[in-house]
C-alpha positions in Angstrom: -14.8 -1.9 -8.8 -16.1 0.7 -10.8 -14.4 2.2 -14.0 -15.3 5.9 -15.3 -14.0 7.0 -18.3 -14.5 11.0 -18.1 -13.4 14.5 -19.9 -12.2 16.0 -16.2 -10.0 18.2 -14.1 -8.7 17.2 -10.6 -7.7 19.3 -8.0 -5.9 17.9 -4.6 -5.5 19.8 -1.3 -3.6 18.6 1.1 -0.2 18.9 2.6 0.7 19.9 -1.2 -1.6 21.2 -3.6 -1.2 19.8 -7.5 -4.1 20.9 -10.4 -4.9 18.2 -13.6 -5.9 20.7 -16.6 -9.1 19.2 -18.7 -8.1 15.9 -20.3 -10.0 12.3 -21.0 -8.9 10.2 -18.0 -9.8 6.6 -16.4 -10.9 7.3 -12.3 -10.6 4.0 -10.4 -12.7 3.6 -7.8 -12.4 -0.1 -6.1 -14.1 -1.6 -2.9 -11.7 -0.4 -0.3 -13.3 3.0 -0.8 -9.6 4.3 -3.1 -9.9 6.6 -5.9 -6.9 6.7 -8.0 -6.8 8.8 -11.5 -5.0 7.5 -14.7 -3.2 8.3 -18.1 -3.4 6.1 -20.9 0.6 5.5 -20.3 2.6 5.6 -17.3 1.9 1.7 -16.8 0.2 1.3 -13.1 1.0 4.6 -12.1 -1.8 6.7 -11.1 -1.7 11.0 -11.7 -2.7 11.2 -8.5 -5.1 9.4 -6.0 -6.5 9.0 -2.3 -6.1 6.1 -0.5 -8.5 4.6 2.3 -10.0 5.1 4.5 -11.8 8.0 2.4 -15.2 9.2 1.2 -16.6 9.6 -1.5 -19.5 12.1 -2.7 -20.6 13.3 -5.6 -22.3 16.2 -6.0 -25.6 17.2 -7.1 -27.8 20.5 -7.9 -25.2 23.2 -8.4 -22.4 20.5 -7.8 -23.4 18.2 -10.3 -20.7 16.6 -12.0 -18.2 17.6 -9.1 -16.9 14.5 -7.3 -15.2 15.6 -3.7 -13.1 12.0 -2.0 -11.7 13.4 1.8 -9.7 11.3 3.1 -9.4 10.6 7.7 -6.8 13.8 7.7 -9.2 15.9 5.5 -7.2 16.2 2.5 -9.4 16.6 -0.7 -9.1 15.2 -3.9 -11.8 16.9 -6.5 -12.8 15.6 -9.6 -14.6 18.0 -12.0 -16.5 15.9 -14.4 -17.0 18.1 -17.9 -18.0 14.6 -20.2 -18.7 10.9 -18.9 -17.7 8.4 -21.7 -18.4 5.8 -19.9 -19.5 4.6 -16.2 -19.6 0.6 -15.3 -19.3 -1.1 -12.2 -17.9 -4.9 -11.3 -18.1 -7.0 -8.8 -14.2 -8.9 -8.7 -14.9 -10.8 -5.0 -11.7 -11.5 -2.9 -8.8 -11.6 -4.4 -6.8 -14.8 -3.5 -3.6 -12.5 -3.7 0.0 -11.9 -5.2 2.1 -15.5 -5.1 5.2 -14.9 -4.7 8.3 -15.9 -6.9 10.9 -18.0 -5.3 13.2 -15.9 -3.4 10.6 -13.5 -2.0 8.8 -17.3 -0.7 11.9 -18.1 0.5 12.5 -15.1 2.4 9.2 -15.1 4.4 10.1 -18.3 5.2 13.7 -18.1 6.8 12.7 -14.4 8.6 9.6 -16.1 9.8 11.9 -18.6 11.3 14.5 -15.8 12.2 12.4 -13.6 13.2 14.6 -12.1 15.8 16.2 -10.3 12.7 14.0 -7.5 12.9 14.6 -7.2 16.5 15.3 -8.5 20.1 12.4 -9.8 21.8 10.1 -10.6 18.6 7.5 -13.1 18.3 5.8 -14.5 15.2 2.0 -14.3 15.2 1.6 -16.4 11.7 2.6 -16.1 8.0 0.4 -15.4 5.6 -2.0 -14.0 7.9 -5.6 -13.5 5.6 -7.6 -10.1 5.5 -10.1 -9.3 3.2 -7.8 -7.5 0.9 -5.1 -10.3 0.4 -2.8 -12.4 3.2 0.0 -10.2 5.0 3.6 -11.9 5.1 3.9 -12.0 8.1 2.4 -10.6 11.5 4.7 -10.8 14.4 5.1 -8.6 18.0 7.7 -6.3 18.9 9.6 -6.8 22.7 6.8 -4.3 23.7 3.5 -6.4 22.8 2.3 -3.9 19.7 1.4 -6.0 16.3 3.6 -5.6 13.5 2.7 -6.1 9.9 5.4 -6.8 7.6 5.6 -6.8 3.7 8.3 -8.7 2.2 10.0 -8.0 -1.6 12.8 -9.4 -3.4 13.1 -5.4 -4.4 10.9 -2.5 -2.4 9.4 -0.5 -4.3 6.7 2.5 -3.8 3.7 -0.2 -4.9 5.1 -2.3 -1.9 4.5 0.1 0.6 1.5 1.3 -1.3 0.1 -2.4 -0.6 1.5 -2.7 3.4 -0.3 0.9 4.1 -3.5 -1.0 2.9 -2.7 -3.4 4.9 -2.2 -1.6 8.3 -5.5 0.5 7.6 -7.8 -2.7 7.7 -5.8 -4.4 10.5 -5.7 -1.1 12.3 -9.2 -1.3 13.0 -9.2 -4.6 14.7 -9.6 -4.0 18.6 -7.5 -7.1 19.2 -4.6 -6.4 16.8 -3.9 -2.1 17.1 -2.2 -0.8 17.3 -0.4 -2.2 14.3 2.8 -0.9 13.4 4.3 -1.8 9.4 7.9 -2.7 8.2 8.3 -3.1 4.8 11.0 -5.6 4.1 13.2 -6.4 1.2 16.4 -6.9 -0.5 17.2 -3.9 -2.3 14.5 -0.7 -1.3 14.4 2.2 -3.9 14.9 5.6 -2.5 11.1 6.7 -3.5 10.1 3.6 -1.5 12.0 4.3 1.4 11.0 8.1 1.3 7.2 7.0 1.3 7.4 4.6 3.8 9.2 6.8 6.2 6.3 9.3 5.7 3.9 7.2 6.6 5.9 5.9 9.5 6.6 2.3 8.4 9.9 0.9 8.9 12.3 -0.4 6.5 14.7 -3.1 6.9 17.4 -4.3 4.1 17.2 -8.5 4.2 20.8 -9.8 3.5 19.5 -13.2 1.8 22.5 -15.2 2.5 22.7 -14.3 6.2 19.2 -15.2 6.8 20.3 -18.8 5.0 23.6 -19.2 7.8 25.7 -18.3 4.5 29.2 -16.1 5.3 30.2 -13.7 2.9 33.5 -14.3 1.3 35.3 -11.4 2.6 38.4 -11.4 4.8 37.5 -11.4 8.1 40.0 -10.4 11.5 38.3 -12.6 13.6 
């Protein structure tokens, strides 16, 4: 990972177009090839960022001091360096990834062993399948063959999907697993989560804990 503290403007052009004035920030730029750029508040939350697969290049002669990251669609993210306060790099190694608390555990679990729950026709691959990045929940086919990744949370939020689209871009380029499809699973999905994952065409499915356990809810019932 490499950490630059920097007096710097950023510029994205994409699908939307957004401008950071001049100001000291701290640009991320990890092994996966992201660049994210942070405020000293906002907790995890970047300003703004590009995530892989992207390039970065930094440029020199005229350019110096003018980092350009493109990401596989060509959308730019430009970082105009005015004062570096710092510049170190790091070597973290593999990460042996999040553990979960004790509902989210359980839930892989019982939909691993349910996994006809998203779906007719599914089949489970494994749980915990490893990458280099950190072990997906679980990887399972749909009735048609095609891989699907899922990513499973006591509550969905955006950092969830952020970490299944991470996901799907490393297994994506397995020959013997793409296509892979994502659905990010969980109890309770925020509305932000939901809206990113649909834009980046994963799936979302609401997990009802107690049906998954064989528990009936205690309303009335006709039949």
């Amino acid at each position: 990972m490499r950490l630059v503290i920097a007096r710097c403007s950023v510029d994205y052009a994409g699908r939307l177009t957004a401008h950071l004035p001049s100001a000291p920030r701290l640009i991320l730029v990890k092994a996966d090839g992201s660049v994210s750029i942070h405020a000293d508040d906002r907790a995890y939350k970047p300003l703004n960022w590009m995530s892989p697969p992207c390039t970065l290049k930094e440029g020199t002669g005229e350019d110096e001091g003018v980092w350009t990251v493109i990401n596989k669609t060509g959308e730019k993210l430009i970082i105009t360096m005015e004062e570096i306060l710092h510049d170190s790099s790091h070597e973290l190694g593999v990460d042996p990834g999040l553990i979960k608390d004790g509902v989210e555990a359980h839930l892989q679990e019982l939909l691993a062993d349910r996994i006809e729950t998203l779906g007719e026709g599914y089949t489970l691959i494994r749980r915990e399948y490893m990458t280099a990045i950190g072990p997906v929940d679980i990887l399972c086919r749909d009735a048609d063959g095609q891989t699907v990744a899922v990513e499973i949370k006591r509550r969905g939020e955006i950092d969830g999907v952020e970490q299944l689209t991470r996901y799907l871009e490393l297994l994506n380029r397995d020959p013997h697993l793409a296509p892979v499809r994502g659905v990010f699973a969980a109890q309770e999905i925020k509305p932000q989560a939901r809206v990113l994952a649909t834009d980046r065409g994963i799936n979302c499915q609401v997990l009802d804990y107690d049906a998954l356990r064989g528990i009936e809810d205690d309303k009335l019932r006709l039949f």
